[in-house]
Z-matrix of the N, CA and C atoms (Angstrom, degrees):
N
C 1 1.448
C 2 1.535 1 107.68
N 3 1.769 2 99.82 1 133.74
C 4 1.910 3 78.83 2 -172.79
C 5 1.582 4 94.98 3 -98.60
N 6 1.222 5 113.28 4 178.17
C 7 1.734 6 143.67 5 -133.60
C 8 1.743 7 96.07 6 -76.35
N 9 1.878 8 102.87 7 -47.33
C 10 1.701 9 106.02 8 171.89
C 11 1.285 10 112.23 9 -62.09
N 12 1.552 11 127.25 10 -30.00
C 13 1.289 12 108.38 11 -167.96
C 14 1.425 13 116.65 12 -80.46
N 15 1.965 14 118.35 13 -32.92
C 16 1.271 15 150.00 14 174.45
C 17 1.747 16 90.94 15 -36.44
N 18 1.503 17 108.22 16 -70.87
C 19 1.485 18 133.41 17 -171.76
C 20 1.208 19 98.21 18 -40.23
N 21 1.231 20 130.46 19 -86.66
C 22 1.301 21 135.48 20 179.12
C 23 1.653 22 128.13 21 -42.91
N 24 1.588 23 110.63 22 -10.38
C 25 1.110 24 92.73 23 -168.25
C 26 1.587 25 85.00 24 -98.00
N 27 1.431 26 124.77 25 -36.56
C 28 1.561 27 110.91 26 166.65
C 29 1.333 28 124.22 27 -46.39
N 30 1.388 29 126.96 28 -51.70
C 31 1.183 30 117.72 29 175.18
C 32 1.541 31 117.17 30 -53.77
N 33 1.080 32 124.59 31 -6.85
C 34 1.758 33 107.90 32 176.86
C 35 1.388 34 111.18 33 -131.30
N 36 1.525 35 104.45 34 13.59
C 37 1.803 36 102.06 35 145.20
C 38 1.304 37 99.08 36 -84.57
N 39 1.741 38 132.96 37 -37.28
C 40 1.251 39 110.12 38 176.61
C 41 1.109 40 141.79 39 -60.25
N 42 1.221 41 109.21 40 -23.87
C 43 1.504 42 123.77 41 -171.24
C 44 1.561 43 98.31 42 -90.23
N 45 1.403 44 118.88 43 -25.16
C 46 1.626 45 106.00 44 -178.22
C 47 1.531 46 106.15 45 -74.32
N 48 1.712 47 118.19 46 -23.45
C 49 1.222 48 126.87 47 -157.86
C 50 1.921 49 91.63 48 -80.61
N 51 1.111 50 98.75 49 -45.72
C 52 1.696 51 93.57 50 172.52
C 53 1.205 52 139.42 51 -114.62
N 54 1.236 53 111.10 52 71.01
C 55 1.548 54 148.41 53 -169.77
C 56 1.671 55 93.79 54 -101.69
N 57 0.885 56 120.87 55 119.68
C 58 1.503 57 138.82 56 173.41
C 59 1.527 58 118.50 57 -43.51
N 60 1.156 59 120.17 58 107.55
C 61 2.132 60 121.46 59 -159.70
C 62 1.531 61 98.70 60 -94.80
N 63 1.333 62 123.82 61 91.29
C 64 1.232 63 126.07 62 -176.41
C 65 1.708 64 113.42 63 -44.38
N 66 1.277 65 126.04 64 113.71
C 67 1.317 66 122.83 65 162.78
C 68 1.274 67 127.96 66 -105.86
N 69 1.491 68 133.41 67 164.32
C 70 1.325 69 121.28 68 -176.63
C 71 1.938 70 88.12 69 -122.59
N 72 1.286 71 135.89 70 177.80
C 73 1.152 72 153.58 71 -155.70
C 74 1.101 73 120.50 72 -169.44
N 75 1.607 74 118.22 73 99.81
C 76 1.881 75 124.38 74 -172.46
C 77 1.413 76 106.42 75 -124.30
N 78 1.416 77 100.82 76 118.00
C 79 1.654 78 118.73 77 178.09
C 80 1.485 79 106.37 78 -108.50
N 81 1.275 80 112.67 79 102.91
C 82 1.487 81 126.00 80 173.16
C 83 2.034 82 101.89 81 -85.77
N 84 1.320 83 110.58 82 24.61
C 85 1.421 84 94.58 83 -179.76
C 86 1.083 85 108.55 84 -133.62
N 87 1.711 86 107.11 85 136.27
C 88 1.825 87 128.22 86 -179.33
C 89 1.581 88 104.25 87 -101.63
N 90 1.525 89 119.49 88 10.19
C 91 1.639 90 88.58 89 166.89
C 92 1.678 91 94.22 90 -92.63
N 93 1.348 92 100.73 91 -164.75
C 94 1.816 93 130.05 92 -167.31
C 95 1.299 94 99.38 93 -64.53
N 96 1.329 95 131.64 94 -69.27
C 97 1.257 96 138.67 95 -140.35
C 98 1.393 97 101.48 96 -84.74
N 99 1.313 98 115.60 97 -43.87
C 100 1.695 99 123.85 98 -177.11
C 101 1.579 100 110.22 99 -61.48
N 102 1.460 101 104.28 100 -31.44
C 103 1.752 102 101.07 101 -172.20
C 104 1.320 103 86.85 102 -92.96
N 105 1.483 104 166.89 103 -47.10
C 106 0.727 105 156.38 104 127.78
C 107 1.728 106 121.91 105 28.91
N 108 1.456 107 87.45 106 -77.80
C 109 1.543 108 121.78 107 176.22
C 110 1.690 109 116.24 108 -47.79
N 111 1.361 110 92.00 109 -37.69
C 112 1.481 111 119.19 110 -169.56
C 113 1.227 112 112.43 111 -65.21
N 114 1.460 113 106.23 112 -57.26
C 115 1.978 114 131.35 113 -164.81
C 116 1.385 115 93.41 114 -70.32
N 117 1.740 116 149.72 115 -28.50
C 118 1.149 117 148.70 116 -85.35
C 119 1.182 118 83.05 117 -144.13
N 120 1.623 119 110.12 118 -59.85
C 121 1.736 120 128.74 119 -173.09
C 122 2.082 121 91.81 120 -65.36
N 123 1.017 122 105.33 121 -82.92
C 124 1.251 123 117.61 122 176.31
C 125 1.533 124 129.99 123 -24.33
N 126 1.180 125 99.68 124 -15.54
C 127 1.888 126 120.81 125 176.74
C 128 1.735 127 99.26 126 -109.02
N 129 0.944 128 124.98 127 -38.94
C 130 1.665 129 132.12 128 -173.84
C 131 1.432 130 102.24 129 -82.68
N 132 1.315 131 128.65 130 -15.32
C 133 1.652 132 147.25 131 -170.48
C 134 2.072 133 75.06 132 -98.28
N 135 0.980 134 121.14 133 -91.20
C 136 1.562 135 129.33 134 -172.60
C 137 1.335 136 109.96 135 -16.73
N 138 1.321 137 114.88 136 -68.13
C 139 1.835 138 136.42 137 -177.51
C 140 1.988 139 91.55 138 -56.63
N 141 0.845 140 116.99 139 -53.34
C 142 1.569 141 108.66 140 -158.74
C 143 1.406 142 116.00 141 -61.44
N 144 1.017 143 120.76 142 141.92
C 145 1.598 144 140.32 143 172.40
C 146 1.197 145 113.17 144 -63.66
N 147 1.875 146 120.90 145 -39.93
C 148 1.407 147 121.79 146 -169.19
C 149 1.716 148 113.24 147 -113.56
N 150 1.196 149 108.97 148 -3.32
C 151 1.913 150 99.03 149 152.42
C 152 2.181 151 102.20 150 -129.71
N 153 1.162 152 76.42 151 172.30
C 154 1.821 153 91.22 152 -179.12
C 155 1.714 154 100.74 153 -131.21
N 156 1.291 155 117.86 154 131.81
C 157 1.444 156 121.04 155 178.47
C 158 1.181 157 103.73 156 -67.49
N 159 1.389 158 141.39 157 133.04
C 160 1.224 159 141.13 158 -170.77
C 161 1.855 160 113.13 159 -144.53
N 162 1.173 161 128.37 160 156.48
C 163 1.610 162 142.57 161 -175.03
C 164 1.560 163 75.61 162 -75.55
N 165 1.329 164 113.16 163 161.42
C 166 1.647 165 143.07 164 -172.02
C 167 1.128 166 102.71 165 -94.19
N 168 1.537 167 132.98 166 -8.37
C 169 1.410 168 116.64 167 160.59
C 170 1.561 169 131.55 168 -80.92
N 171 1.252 170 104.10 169 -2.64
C 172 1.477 171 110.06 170 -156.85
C 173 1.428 172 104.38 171 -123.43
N 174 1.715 173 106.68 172 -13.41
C 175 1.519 174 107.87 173 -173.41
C 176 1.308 175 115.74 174 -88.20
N 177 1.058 176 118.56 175 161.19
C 178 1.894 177 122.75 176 174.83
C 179 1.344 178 113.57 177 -102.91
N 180 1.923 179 110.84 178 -12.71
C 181 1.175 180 124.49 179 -174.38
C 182 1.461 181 119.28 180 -110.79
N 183 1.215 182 128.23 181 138.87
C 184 1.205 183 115.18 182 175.94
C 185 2.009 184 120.00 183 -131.57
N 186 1.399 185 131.74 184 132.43
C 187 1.111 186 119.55 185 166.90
C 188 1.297 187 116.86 186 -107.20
N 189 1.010 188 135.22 187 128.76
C 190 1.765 189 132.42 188 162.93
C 191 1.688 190 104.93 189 -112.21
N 192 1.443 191 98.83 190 140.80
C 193 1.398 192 107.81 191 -163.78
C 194 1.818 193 84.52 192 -137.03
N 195 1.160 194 114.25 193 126.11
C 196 1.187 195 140.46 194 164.05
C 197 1.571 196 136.09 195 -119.70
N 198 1.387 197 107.01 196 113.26
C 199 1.389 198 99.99 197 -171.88
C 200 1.714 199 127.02 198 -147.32
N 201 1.085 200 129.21 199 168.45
C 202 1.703 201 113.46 200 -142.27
C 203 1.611 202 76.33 201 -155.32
N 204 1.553 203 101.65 202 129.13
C 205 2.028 204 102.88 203 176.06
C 206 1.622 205 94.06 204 -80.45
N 207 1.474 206 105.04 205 145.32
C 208 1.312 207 109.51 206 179.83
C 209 1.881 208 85.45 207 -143.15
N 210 0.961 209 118.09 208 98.48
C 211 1.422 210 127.69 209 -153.39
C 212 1.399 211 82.37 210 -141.21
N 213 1.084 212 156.67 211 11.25
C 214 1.309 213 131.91 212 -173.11
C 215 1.847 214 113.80 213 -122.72
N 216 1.093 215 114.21 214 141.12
C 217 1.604 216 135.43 215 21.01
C 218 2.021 217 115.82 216 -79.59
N 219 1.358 218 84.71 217 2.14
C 220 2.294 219 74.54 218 -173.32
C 221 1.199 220 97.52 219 -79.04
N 222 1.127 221 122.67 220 -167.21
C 223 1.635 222 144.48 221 -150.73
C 224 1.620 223 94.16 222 -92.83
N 225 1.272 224 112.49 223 139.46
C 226 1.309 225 129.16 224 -178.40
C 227 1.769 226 107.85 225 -48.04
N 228 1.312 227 135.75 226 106.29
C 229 1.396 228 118.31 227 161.90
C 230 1.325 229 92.21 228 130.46
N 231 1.196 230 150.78 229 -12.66
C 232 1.422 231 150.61 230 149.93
C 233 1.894 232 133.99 231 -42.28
N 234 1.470 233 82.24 232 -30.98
C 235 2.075 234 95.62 233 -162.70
C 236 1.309 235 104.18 234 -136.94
N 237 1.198 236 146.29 235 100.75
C 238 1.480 237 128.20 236 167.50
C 239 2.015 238 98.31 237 -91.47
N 240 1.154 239 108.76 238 177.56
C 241 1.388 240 127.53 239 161.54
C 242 1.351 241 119.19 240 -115.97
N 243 1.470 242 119.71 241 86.95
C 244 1.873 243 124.63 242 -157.14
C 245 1.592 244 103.05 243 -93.73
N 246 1.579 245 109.35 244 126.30
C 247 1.535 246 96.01 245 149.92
C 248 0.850 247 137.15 246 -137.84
N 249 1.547 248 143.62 247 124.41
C 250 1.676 249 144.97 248 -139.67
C 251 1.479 250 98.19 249 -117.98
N 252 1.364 251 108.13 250 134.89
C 253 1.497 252 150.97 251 142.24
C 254 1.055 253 139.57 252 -92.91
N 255 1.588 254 102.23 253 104.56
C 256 1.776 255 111.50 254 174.10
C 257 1.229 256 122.54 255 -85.97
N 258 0.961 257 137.69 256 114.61
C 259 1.627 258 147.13 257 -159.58
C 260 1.959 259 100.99 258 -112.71
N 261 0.950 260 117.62 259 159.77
C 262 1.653 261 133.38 260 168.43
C 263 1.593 262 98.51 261 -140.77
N 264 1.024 263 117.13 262 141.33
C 265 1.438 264 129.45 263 158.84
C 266 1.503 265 113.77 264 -100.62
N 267 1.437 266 123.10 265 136.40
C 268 1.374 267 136.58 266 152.58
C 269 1.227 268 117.30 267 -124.03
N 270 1.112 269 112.64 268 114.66
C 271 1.968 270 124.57 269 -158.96
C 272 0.933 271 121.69 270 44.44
N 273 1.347 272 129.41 271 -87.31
C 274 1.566 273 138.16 272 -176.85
C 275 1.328 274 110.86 273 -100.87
N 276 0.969 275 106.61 274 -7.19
C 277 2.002 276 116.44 275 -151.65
C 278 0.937 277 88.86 276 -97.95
N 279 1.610 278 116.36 277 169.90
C 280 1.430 279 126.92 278 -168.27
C 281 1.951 280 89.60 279 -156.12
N 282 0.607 281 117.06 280 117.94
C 283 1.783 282 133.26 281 -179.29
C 284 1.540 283 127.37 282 -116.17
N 285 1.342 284 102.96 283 106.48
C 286 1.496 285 96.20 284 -170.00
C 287 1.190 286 120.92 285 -97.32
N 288 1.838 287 120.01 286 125.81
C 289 1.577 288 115.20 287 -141.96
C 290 1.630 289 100.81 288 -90.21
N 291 1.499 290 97.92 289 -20.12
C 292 1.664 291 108.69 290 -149.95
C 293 1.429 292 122.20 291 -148.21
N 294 0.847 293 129.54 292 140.33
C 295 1.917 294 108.09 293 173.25
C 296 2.214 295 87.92 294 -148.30
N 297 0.694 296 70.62 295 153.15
C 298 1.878 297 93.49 296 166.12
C 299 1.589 298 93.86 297 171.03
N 300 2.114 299 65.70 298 173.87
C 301 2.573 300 89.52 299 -156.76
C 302 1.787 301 80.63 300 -143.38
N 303 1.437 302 62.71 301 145.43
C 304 1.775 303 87.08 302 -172.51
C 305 1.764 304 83.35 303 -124.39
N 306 1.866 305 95.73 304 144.91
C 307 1.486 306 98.88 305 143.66
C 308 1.859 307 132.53 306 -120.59
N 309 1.187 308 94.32 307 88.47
C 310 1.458 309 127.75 308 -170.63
C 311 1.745 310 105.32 309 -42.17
N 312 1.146 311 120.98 310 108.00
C 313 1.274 312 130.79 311 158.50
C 314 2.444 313 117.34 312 -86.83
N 315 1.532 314 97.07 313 144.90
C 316 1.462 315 81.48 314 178.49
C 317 1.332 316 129.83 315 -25.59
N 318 1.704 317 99.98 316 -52.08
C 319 1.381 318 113.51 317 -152.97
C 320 1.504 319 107.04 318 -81.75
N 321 1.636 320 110.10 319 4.26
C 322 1.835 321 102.88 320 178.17
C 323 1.855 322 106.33 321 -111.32
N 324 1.110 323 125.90 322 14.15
C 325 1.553 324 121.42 323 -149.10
C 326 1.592 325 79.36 324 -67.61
N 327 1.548 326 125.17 325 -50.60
C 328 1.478 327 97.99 326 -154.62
C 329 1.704 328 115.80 327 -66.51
N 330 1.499 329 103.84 328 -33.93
C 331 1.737 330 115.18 329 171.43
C 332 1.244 331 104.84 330 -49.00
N 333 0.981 332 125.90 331 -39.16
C 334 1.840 333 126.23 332 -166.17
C 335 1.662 334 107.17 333 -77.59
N 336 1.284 335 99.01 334 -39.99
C 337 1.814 336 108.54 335 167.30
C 338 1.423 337 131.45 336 -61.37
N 339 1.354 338 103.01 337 -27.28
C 340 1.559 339 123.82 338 174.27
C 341 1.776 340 117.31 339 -89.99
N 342 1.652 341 109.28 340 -18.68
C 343 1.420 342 109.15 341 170.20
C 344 1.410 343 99.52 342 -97.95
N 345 1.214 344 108.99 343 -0.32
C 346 2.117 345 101.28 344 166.03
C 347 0.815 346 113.47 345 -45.81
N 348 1.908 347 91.30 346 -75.22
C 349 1.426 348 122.20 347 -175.02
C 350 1.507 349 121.06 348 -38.84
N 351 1.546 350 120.58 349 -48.45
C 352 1.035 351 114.89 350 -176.97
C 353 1.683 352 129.27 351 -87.95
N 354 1.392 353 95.27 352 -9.64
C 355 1.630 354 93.48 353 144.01
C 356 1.455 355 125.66 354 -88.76
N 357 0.767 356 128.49 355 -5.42
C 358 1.689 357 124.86 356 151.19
C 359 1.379 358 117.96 357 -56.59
N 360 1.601 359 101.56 358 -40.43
C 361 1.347 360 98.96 359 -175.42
C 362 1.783 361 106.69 360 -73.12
N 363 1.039 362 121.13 361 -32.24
C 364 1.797 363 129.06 362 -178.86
C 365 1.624 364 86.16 363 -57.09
N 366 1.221 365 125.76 364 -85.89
C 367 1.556 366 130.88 365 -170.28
C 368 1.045 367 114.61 366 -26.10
N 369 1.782 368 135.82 367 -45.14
C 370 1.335 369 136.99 368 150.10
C 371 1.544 370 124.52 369 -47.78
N 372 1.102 371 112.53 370 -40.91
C 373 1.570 372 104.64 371 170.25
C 374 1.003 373 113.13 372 -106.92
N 375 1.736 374 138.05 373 25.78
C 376 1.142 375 121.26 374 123.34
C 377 1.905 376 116.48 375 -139.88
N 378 1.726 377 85.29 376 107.46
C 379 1.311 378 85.00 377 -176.27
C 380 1.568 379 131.89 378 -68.69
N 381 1.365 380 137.51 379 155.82
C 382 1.452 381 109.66 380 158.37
C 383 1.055 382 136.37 381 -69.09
N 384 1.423 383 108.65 382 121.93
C 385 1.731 384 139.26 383 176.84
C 386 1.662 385 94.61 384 -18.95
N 387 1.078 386 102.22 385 -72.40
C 388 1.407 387 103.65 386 -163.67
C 389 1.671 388 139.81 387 -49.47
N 390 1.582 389 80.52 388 -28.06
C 391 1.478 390 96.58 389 167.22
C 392 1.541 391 129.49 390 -62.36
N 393 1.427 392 98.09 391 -44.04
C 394 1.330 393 118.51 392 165.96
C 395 1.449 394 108.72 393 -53.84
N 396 1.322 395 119.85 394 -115.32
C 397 1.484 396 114.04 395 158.72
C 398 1.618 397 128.78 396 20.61
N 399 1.411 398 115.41 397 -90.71
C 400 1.277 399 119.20 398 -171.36
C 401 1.033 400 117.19 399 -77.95
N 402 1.564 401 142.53 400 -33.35
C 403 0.954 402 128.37 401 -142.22
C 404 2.357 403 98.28 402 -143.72
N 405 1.675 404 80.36 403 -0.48
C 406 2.441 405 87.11 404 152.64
C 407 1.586 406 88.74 405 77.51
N 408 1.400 407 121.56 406 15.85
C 409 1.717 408 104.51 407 170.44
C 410 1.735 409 102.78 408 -74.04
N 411 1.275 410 108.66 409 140.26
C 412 1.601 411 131.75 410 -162.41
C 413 1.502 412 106.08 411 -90.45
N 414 1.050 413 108.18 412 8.59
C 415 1.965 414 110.11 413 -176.30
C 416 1.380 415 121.68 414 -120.52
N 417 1.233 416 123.77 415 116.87
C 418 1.698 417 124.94 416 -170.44
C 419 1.879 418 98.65 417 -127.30
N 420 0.705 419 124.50 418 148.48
C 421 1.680 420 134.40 419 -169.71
C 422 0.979 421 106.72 420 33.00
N 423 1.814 422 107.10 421 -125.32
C 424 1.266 423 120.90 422 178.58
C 425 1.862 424 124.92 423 -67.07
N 426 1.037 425 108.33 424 12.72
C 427 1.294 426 129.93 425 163.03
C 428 1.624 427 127.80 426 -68.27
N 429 1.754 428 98.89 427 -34.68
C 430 1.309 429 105.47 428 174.73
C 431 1.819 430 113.57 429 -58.62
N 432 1.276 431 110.71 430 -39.82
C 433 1.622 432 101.72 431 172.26
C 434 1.216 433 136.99 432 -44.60
């Protein structure tokens, strides 16, 4: 194989590998820290090269971030109790890849936004089996992008 073709064939697994993974982002939460939490993911989704914030019709990806201030006895707006859901859609279906709970203090919202992100990214490279399989979704690893 000569050296241009070698070259080229890496460069466009790379470029397929970072193709922008449309996500959508639903914050069902009215305390401080969660909307916070929310805007945080949703701006780090903006900046990134490998997802695009997207309306829920068009995405394959989904995050829901839920969260309830549990600040007490301290002052209201200090502590929420967050918990995020990674979802994939295949047709109608809605599949939930992932869930973990964070307990989010002020001073971590942006850290907590950045271990979103990077479990989204795990959920993309490893999709559920099953989806594939049973139900004809067309995406296995790095394919999901």
């Amino acid at each position: 194989m000569s050296l241009a073709v070698l070259a080229f064939s890496i460069l466009g697994v790379t470029a397929r590998a970072r193709a922008a993974t449309a996500v959508h982002v639903a914050c069902p939460a009215d305390d401080s820290i969660g909307s916070r939490l929310c805007f945080e993911v949703k701006e780090d989704i903006r900046k990134s090269a490998a997802f695009k914030l997207t309306s829920l019709g068009p995405a394959r990806y989904e995050i829901v971030v839920v969260s309830v201030d549990d600040s007490a006895p301290y002052p209201s707006g200090t502590e929420s109790a967050v918990a995020v859901s990674y979802n994939q859609f295949c047709g109608a279906l809605t599949l939930e890849s992932r869930l973990e709970v964070y307990d989010v203090g002020s001073h971590r919202v942006a850290d907590v936004a950045q271990e979103i992100l990077a479990g989204l990214d795990k959920v993309l490279d490893d999709p559920i089996p099953v989806a594939t399989k049973a139900f004809g979704c067309a995406w296995t690893g790095l394919g999901n992008r």
